[in-house]
DOFI-527371 format. One line per 10 residues: number of its first residue (from 1); their letters; for each residue x, y, z of N, C-alpha, C. Coordinates in nm, 3 decimals. Example, Ala and Ser with C-alpha at 12.3 -4.5 7.8 and 13.67 -1.06 7.14 Angstrom:
# DOFI-527371
1 = as = 1.319:-0.569:0.780:1.230:-0.450:0.780:1.320:-0.330:0.780; 1.285:-0.225:0.708:1.367:-0.106:0.714:1.290:0.003:0.787
//
This chain:
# DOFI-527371
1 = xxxxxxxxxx = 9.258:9.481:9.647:9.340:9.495:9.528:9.485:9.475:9.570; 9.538:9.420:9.517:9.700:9.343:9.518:9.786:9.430:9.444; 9.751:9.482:9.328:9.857:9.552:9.264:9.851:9.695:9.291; 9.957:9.738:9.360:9.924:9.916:9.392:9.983:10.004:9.247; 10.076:9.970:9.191:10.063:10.059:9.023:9.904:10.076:8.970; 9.822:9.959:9.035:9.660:9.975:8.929:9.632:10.105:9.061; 9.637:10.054:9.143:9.577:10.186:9.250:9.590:10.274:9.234; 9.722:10.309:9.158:9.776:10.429:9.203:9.701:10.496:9.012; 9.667:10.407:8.937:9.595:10.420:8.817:9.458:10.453:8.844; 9.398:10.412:8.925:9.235:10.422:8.996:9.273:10.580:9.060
11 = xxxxxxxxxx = 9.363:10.591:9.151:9.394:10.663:9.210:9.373:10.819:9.143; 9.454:10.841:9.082:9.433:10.930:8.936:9.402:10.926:8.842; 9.267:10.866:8.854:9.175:10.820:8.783:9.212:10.793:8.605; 9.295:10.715:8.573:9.351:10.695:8.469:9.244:10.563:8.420; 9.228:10.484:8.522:9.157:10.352:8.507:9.023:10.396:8.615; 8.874:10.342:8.609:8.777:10.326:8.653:8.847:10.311:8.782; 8.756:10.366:8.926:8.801:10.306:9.031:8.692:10.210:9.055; 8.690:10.111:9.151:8.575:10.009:9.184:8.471:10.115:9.307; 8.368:10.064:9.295:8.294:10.118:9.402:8.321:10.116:9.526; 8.296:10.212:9.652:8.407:10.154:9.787:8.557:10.215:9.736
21 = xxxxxxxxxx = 8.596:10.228:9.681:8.746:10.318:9.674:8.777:10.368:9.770; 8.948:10.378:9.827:9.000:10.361:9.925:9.105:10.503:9.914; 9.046:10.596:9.926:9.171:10.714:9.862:9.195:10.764:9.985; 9.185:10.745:10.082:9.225:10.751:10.248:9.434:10.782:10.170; 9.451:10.892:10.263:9.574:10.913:10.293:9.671:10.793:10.321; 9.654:10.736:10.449:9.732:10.603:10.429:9.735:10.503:10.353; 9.644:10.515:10.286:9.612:10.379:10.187:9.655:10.471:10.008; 9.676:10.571:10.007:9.756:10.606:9.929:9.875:10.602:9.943; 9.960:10.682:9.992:10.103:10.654:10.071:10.195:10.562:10.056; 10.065:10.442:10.139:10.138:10.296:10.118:10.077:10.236:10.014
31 = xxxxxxxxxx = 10.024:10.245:9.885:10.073:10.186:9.779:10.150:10.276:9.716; 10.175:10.447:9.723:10.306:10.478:9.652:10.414:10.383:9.712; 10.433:10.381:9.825:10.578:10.312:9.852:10.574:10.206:9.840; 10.482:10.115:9.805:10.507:9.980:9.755:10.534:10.005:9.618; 10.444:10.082:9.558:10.514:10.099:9.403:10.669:10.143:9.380; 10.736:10.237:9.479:10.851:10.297:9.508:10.967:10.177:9.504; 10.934:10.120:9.596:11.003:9.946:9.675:10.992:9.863:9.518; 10.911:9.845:9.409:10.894:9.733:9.287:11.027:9.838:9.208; 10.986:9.966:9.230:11.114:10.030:9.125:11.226:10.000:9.163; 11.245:10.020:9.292:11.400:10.003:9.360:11.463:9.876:9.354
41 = xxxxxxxxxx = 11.324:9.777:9.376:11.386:9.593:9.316:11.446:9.559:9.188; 11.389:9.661:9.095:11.401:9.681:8.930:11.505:9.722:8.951; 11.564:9.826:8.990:11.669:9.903:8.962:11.741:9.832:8.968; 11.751:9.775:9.167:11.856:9.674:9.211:11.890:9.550:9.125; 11.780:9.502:9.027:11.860:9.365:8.971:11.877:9.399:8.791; 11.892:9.524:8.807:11.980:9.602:8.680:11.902:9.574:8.572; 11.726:9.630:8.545:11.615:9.558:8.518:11.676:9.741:8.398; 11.686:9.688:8.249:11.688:9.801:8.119:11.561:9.841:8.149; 11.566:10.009:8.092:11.428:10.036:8.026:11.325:10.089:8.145; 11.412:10.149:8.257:11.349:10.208:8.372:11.337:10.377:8.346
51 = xxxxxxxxxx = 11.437:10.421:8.281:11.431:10.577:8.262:11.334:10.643:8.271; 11.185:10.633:8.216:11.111:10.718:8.209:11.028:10.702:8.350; 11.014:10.566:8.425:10.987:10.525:8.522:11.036:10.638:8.634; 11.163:10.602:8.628:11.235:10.661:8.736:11.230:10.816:8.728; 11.259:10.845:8.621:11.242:10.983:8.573:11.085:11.052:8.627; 10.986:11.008:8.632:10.854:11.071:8.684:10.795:11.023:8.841; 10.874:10.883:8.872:10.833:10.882:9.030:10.864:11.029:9.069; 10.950:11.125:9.077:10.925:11.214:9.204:10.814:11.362:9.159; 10.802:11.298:9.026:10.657:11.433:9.019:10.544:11.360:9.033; 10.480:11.199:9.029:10.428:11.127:9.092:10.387:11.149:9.303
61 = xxxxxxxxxx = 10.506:11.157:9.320:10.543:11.177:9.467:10.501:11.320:9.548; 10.493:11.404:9.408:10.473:11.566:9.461:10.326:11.547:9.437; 10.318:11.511:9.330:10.158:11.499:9.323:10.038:11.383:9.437; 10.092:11.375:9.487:10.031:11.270:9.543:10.036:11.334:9.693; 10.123:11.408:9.710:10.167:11.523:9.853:10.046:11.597:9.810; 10.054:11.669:9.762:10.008:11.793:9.723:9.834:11.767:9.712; 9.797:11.649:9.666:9.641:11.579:9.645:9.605:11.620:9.815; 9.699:11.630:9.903:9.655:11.572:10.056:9.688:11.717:10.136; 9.748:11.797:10.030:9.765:11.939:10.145:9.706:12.074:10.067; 9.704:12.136:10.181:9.540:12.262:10.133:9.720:12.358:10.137
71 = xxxxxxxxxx = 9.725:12.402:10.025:9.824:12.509:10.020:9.855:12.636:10.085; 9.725:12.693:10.110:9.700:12.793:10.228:9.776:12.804:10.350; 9.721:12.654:10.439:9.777:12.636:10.556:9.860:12.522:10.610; 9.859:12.490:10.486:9.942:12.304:10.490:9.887:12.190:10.527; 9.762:12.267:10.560:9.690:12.098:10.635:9.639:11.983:10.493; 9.604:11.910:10.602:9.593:11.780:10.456:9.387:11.817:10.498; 9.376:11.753:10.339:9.240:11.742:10.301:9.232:11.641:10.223; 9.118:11.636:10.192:9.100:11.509:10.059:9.142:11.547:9.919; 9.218:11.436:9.870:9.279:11.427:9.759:9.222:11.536:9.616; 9.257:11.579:9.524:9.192:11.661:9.402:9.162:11.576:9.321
81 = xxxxxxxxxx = 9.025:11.604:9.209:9.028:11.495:9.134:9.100:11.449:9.013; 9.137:11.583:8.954:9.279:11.604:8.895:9.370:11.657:8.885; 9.490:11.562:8.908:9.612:11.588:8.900:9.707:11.617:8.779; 9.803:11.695:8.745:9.875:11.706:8.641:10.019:11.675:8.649; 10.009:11.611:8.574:10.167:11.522:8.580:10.234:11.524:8.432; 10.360:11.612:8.475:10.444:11.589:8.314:10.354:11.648:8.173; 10.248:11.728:8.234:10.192:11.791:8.111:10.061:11.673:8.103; 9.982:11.590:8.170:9.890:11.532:8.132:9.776:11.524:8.271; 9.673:11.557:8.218:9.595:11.519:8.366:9.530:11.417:8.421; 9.558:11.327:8.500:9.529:11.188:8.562:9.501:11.199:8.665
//
């Protein structure tokens, strides 16, 4: 898969994931920060109509931490299957 916004949609299960799904820690990570890097290109070439975008990457970012750490002791585990973001669960 090429587009990491769909991943990160599979990811939190907003969209079907494909069979074989890849929710491995690094392979989450690095499509947040490729998704991170498309916002920052947006930003940089003064792209209207980012606000709500920009506005939820960093509860995106907590959530996506937090999928990978056991609160107890901080260690990472496998991801939750739902996440709540901004009042919705994905």
């Amino acid at each position: 898969m090429d587009n990491s916004a769909e991943y990160l949609l599979q990811f939190f299960q907003v969209e079907e994931a494909p069979e074989g799904f890849d929710s491995s820690l690094p392979q989450a990570f690095s499509r947040m920060m490729e998704t991170q890097d498309v916002l920052n290109s947006l930003r940089d070439m003064q792209v209207s109509r980012l606000k709500i975008v920009e506005d939820i990457m960093p509860r995106i970012w907590e959530k996506l931490w937090s999928s990978y750490t056991n609160h107890r002791s901080g260690e990472y585990y496998g991801f939750s299957l739902f996440t709540n973001i901004g009042g919705a669960v994905v």
